[in-house]
LOSE-311536 format. One record per residue: residue number from 1; x, y, z of N, C-alpha, C in turn; chain; residue in one letter. Coordinates in pm, whole numbers. Atoms other than C-alpha are relative to their C-alpha. Example, Ala and Ser with C-alpha at 12.3 -4.5 7.8 and 13.67 -1.06 7.14 Angstrom:
<tilo = 1; n.x = 89; n.y = -119; n.z = 0; ca.x = 1230; ca.y = -450; ca.z = 780; c.x = 90; c.y = 120; c.z = 0; fivo = A; zaba = a>
<tilo = 2; n.x = -82; n.y = -119; n.z = -6; ca.x = 1367; ca.y = -106; ca.z = 714; c.x = -77; c.y = 109; c.z = 73; fivo = A; zaba = s>
//
This chain:
<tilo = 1; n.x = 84; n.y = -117; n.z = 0; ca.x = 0; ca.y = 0; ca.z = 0; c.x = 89; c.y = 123; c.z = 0; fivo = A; zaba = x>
<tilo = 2; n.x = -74; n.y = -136; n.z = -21; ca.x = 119; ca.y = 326; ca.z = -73; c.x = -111; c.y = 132; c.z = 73; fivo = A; zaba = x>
<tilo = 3; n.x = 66; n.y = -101; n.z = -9; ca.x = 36; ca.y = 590; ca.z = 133; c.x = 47; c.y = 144; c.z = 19; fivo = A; zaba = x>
<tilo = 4; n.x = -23; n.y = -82; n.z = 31; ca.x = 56; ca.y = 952; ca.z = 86; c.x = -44; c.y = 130; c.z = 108; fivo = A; zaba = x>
<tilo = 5; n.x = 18; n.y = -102; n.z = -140; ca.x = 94; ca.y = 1266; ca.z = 343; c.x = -16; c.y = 120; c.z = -50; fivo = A; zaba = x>
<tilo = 6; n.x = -19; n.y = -162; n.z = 81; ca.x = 54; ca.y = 1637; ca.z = 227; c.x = 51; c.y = 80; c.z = 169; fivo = A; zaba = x>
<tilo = 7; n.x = -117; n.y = -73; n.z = -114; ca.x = 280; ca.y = 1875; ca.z = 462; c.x = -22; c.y = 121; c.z = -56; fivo = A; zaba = x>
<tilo = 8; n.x = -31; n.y = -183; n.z = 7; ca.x = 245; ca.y = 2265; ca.z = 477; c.x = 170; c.y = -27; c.z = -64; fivo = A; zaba = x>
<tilo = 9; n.x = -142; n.y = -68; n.z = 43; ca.x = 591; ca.y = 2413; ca.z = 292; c.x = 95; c.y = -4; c.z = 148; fivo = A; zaba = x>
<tilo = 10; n.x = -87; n.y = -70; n.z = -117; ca.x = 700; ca.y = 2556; ca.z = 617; c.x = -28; c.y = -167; c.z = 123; fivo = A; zaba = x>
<tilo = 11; n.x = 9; n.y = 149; n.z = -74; ca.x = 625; ca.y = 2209; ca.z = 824; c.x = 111; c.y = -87; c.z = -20; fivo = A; zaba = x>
<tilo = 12; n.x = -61; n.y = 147; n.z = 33; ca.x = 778; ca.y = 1965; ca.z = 602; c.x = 182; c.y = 62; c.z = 25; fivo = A; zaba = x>
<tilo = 13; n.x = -133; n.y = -54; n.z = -84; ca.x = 1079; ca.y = 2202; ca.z = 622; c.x = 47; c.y = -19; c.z = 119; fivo = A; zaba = x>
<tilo = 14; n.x = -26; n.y = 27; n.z = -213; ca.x = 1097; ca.y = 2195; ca.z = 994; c.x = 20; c.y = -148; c.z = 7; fivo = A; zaba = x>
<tilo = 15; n.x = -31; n.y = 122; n.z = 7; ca.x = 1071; ca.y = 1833; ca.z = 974; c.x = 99; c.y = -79; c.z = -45; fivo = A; zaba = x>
<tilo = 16; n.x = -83; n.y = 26; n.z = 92; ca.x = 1336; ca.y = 1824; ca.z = 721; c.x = 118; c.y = 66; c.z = 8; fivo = A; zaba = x>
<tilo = 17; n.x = -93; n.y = -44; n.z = 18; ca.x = 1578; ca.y = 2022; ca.z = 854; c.x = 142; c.y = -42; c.z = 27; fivo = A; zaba = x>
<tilo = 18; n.x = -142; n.y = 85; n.z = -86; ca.x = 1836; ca.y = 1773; ca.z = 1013; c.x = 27; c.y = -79; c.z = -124; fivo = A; zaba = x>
<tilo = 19; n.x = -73; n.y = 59; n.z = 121; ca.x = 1873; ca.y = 1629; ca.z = 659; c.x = -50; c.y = -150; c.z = 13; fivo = A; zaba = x>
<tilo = 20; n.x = -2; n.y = 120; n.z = -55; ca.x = 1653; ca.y = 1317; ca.z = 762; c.x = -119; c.y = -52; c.z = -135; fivo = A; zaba = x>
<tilo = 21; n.x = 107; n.y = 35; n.z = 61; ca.x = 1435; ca.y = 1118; ca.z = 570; c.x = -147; c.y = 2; c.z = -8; fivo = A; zaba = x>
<tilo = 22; n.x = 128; n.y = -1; n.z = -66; ca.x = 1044; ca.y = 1247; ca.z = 591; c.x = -42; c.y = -161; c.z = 6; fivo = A; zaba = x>
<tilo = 23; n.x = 71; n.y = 110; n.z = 53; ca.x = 959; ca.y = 923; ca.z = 402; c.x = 4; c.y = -129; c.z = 134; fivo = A; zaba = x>
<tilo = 24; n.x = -60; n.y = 72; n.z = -85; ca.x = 1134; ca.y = 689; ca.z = 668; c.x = -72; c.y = 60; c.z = 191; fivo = A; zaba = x>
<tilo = 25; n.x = 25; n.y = -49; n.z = -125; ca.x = 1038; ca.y = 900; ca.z = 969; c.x = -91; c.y = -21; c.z = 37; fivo = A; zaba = x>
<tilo = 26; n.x = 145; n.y = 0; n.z = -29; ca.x = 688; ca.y = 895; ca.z = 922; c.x = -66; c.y = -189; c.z = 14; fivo = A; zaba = x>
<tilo = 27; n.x = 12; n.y = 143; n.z = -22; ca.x = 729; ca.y = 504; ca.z = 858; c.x = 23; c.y = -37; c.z = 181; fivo = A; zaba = x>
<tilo = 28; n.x = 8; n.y = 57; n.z = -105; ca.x = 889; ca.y = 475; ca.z = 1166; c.x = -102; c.y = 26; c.z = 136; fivo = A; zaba = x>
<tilo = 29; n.x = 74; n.y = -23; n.z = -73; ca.x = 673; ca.y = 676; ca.z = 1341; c.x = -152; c.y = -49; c.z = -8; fivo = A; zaba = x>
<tilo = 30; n.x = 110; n.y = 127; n.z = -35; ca.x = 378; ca.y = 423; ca.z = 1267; c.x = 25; c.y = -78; c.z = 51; fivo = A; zaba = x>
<tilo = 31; n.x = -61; n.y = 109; n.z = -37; ca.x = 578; ca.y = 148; ca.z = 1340; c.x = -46; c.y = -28; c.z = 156; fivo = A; zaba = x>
<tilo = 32; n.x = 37; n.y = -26; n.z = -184; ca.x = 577; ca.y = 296; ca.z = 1737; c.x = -100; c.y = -3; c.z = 40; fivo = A; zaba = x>
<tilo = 33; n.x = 152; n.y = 16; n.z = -47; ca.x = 216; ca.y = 379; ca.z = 1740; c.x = -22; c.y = -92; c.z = 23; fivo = A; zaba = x>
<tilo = 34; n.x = 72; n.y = 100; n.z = 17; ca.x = 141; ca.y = 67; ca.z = 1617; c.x = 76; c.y = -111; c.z = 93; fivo = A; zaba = x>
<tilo = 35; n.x = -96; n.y = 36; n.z = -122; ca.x = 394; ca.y = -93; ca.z = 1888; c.x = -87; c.y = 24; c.z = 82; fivo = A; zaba = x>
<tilo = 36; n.x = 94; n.y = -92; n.z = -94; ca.x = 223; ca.y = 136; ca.z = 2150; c.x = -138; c.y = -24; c.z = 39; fivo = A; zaba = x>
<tilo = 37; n.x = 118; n.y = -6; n.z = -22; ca.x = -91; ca.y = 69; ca.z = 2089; c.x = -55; c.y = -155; c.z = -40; fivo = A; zaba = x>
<tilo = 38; n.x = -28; n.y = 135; n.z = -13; ca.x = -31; ca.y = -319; ca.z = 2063; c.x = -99; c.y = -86; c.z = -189; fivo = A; zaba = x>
<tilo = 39; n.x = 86; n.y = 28; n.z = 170; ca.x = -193; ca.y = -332; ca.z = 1659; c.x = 176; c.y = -113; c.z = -44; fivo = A; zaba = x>
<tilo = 40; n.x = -117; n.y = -2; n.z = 99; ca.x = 158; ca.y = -404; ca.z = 1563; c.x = 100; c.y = -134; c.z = 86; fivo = A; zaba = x>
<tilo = 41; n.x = -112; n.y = 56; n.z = -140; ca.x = 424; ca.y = -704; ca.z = 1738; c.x = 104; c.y = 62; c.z = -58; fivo = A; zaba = x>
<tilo = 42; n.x = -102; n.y = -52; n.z = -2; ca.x = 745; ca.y = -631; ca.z = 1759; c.x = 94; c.y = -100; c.z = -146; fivo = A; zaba = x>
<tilo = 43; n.x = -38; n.y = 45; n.z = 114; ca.x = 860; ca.y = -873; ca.z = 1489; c.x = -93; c.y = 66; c.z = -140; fivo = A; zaba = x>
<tilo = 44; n.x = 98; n.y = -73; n.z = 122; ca.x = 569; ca.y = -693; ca.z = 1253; c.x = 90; c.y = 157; c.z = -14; fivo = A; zaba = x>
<tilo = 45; n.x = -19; n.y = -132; n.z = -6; ca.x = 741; ca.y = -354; ca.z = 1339; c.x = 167; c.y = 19; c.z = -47; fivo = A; zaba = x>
<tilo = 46; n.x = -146; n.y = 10; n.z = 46; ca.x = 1131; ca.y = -499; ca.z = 1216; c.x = -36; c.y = -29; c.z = -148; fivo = A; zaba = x>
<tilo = 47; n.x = 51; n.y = -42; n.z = 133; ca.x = 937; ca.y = -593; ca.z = 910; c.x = -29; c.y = 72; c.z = -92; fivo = A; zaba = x>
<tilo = 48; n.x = 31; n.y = -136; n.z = 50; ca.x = 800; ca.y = -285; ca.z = 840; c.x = 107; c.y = 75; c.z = -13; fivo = A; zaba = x>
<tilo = 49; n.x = -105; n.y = -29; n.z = -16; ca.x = 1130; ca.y = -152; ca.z = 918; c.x = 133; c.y = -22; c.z = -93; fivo = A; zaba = x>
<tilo = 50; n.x = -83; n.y = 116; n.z = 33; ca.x = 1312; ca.y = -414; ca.z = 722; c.x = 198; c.y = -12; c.z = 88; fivo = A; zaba = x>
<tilo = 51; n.x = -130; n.y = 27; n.z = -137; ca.x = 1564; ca.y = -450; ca.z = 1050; c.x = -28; c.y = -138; c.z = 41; fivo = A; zaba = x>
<tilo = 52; n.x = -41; n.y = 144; n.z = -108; ca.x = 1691; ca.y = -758; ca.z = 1246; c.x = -77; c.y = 12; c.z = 91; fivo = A; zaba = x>
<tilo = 53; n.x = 83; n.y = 7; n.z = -106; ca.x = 1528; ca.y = -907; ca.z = 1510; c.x = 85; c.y = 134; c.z = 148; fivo = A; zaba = x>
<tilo = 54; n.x = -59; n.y = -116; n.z = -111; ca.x = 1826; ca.y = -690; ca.z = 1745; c.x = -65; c.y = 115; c.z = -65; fivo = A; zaba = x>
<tilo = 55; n.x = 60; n.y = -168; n.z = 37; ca.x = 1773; ca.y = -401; ca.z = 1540; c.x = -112; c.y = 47; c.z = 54; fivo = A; zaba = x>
<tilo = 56; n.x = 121; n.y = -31; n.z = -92; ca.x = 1429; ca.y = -392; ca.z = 1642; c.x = 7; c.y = 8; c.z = 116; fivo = A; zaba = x>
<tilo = 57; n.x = -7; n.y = -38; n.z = -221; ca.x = 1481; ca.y = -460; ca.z = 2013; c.x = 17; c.y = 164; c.z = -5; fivo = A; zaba = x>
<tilo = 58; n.x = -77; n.y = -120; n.z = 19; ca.x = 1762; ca.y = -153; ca.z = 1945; c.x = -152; c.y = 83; c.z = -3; fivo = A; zaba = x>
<tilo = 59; n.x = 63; n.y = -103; n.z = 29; ca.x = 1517; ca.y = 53; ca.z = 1788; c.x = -133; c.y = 32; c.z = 81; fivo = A; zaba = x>
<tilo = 60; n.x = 133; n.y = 30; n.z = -100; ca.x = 1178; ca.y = -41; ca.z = 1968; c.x = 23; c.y = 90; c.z = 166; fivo = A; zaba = x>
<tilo = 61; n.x = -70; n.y = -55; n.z = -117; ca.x = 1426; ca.y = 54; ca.z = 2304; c.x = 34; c.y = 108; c.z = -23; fivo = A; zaba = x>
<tilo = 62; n.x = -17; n.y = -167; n.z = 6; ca.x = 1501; ca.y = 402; ca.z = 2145; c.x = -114; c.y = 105; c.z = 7; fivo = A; zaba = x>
<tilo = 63; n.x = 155; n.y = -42; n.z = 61; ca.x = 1115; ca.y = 477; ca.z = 2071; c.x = -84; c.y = -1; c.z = 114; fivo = A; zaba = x>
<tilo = 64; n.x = 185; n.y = 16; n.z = -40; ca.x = 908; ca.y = 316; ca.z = 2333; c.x = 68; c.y = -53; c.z = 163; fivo = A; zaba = x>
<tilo = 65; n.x = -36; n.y = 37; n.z = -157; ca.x = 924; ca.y = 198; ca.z = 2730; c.x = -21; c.y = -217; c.z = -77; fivo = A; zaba = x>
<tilo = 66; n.x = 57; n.y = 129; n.z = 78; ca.x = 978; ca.y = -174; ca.z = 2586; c.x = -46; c.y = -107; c.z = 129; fivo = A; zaba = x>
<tilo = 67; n.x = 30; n.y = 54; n.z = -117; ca.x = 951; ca.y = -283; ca.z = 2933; c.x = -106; c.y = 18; c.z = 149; fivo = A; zaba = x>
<tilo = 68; n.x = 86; n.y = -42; n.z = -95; ca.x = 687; ca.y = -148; ca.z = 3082; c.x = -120; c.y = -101; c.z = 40; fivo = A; zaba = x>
<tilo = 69; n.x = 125; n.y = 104; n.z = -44; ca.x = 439; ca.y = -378; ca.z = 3311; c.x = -31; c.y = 105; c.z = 82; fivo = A; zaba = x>
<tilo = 70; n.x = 52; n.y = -86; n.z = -88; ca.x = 210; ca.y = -264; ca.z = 3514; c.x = -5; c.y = -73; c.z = 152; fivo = A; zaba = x>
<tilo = 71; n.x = -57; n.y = 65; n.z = -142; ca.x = 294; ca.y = -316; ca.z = 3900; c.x = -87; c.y = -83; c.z = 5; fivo = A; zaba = x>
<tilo = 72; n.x = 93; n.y = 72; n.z = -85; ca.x = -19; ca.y = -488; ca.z = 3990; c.x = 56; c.y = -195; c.z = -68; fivo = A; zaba = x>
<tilo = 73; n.x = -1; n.y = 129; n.z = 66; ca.x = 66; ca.y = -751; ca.z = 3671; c.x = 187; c.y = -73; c.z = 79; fivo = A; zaba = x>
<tilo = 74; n.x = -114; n.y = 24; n.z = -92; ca.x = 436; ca.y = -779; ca.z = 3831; c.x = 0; c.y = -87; c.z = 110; fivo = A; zaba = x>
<tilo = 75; n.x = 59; n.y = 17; n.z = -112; ca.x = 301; ca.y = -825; ca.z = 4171; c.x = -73; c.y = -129; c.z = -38; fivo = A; zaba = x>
<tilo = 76; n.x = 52; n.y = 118; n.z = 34; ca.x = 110; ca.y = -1129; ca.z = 4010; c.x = 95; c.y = -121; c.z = -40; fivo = A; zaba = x>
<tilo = 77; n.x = -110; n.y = 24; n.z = 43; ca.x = 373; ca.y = -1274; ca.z = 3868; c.x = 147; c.y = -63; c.z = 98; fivo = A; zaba = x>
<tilo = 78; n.x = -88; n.y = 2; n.z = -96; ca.x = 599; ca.y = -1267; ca.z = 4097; c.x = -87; c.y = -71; c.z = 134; fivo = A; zaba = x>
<tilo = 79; n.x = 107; n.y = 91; n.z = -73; ca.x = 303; ca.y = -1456; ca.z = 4335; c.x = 6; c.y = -121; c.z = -66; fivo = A; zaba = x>
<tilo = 80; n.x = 3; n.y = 77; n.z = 35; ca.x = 280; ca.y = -1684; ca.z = 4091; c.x = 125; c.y = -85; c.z = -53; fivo = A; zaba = x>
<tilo = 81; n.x = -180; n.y = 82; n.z = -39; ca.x = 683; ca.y = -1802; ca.z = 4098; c.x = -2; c.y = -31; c.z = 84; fivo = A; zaba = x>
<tilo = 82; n.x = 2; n.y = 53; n.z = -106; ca.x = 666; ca.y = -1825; ca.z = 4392; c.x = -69; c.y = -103; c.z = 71; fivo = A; zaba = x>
<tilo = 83; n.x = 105; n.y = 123; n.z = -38; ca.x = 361; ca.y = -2063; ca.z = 4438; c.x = 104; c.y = -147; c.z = -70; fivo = A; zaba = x>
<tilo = 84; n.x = -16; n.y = 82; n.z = 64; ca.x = 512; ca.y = -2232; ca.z = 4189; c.x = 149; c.y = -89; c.z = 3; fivo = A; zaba = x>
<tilo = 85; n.x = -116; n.y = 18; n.z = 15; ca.x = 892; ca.y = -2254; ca.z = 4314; c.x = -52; c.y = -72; c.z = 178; fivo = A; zaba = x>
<tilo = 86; n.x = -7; n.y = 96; n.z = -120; ca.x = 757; ca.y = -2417; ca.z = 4627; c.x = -108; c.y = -129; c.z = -54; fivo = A; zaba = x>
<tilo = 87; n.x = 70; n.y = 137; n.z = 80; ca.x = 527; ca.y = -2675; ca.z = 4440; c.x = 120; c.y = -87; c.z = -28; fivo = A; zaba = x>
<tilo = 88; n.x = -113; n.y = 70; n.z = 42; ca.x = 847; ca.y = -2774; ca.z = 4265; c.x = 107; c.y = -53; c.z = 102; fivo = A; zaba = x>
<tilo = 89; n.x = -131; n.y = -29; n.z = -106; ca.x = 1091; ca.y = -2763; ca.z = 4563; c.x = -56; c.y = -163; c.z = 99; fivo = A; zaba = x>
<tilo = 90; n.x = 5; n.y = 129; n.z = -93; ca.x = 853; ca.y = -3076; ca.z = 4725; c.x = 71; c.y = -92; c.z = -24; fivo = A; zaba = x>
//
Protein backbone atom coordinates (compact mmCIF):
# COMPACT_ATOMS: atom_id res chain seq x y z
CA UNK A 1 0.00 0.00 0.00
CA UNK A 2 1.19 3.26 -0.73
CA UNK A 3 0.36 5.90 1.33
CA UNK A 4 0.56 9.52 0.86
CA UNK A 5 0.94 12.66 3.43
CA UNK A 6 0.54 16.37 2.27
CA UNK A 7 2.80 18.75 4.62
CA UNK A 8 2.45 22.65 4.77
CA UNK A 9 5.91 24.13 2.92
CA UNK A 10 7.00 25.56 6.17
CA UNK A 11 6.25 22.09 8.24
CA UNK A 12 7.78 19.65 6.02
CA UNK A 13 10.79 22.02 6.22
CA UNK A 14 10.97 21.95 9.94
CA UNK A 15 10.71 18.33 9.74
CA UNK A 16 13.36 18.24 7.21
CA UNK A 17 15.78 20.22 8.54
CA UNK A 18 18.36 17.73 10.13
CA UNK A 19 18.73 16.29 6.59
CA UNK A 20 16.53 13.17 7.62
CA UNK A 21 14.35 11.18 5.70
CA UNK A 22 10.44 12.47 5.91
CA UNK A 23 9.59 9.23 4.02
CA UNK A 24 11.34 6.89 6.68
CA UNK A 25 10.38 9.00 9.69
CA UNK A 26 6.88 8.95 9.22
CA UNK A 27 7.29 5.04 8.58
CA UNK A 28 8.89 4.75 11.66
CA UNK A 29 6.73 6.76 13.41
CA UNK A 30 3.78 4.23 12.67
CA UNK A 31 5.78 1.48 13.40
CA UNK A 32 5.77 2.96 17.37
CA UNK A 33 2.16 3.79 17.40
CA UNK A 34 1.41 0.67 16.17
CA UNK A 35 3.94 -0.93 18.88
CA UNK A 36 2.23 1.36 21.50
CA UNK A 37 -0.91 0.69 20.89
CA UNK A 38 -0.31 -3.19 20.63
CA UNK A 39 -1.93 -3.32 16.59
CA UNK A 40 1.58 -4.04 15.63
CA UNK A 41 4.24 -7.04 17.38
CA UNK A 42 7.45 -6.31 17.59
CA UNK A 43 8.60 -8.73 14.89
CA UNK A 44 5.69 -6.93 12.53
CA UNK A 45 7.41 -3.54 13.39
CA UNK A 46 11.31 -4.99 12.16
CA UNK A 47 9.37 -5.93 9.10
CA UNK A 48 8.00 -2.85 8.40
CA UNK A 49 11.30 -1.52 9.18
CA UNK A 50 13.12 -4.14 7.22
CA UNK A 51 15.64 -4.50 10.50
CA UNK A 52 16.91 -7.58 12.46
CA UNK A 53 15.28 -9.07 15.10
CA UNK A 54 18.26 -6.90 17.45
CA UNK A 55 17.73 -4.01 15.40
CA UNK A 56 14.29 -3.92 16.42
CA UNK A 57 14.81 -4.60 20.13
CA UNK A 58 17.62 -1.53 19.45
CA UNK A 59 15.17 0.53 17.88
CA UNK A 60 11.78 -0.41 19.68
CA UNK A 61 14.26 0.54 23.04
CA UNK A 62 15.01 4.02 21.45
CA UNK A 63 11.15 4.77 20.71
CA UNK A 64 9.08 3.16 23.33
CA UNK A 65 9.24 1.98 27.30
CA UNK A 66 9.78 -1.74 25.86
CA UNK A 67 9.51 -2.83 29.33
CA UNK A 68 6.87 -1.48 30.82
CA UNK A 69 4.39 -3.78 33.11
CA UNK A 70 2.10 -2.64 35.14
CA UNK A 71 2.94 -3.16 39.00
CA UNK A 72 -0.19 -4.88 39.90
CA UNK A 73 0.66 -7.51 36.71
CA UNK A 74 4.36 -7.79 38.31
CA UNK A 75 3.01 -8.25 41.71
CA UNK A 76 1.10 -11.29 40.10
CA UNK A 77 3.73 -12.74 38.68
CA UNK A 78 5.99 -12.67 40.97
CA UNK A 79 3.03 -14.56 43.35
CA UNK A 80 2.80 -16.84 40.91
CA UNK A 81 6.83 -18.02 40.98
CA UNK A 82 6.66 -18.25 43.92
CA UNK A 83 3.61 -20.63 44.38
CA UNK A 84 5.12 -22.32 41.89
CA UNK A 85 8.92 -22.54 43.14
CA UNK A 86 7.57 -24.17 46.27
CA UNK A 87 5.27 -26.75 44.40
CA UNK A 88 8.47 -27.74 42.65
CA UNK A 89 10.91 -27.63 45.63
CA UNK A 90 8.53 -30.76 47.25
Amino acid sequence: MIVTIELPDDIAQALAAHGEDLSRRAMEGLAVAGYQQESLSQRQVGQLLGLSRIETEDFLARHTDLYAYDPNELQREAEALEAYGQRSSR
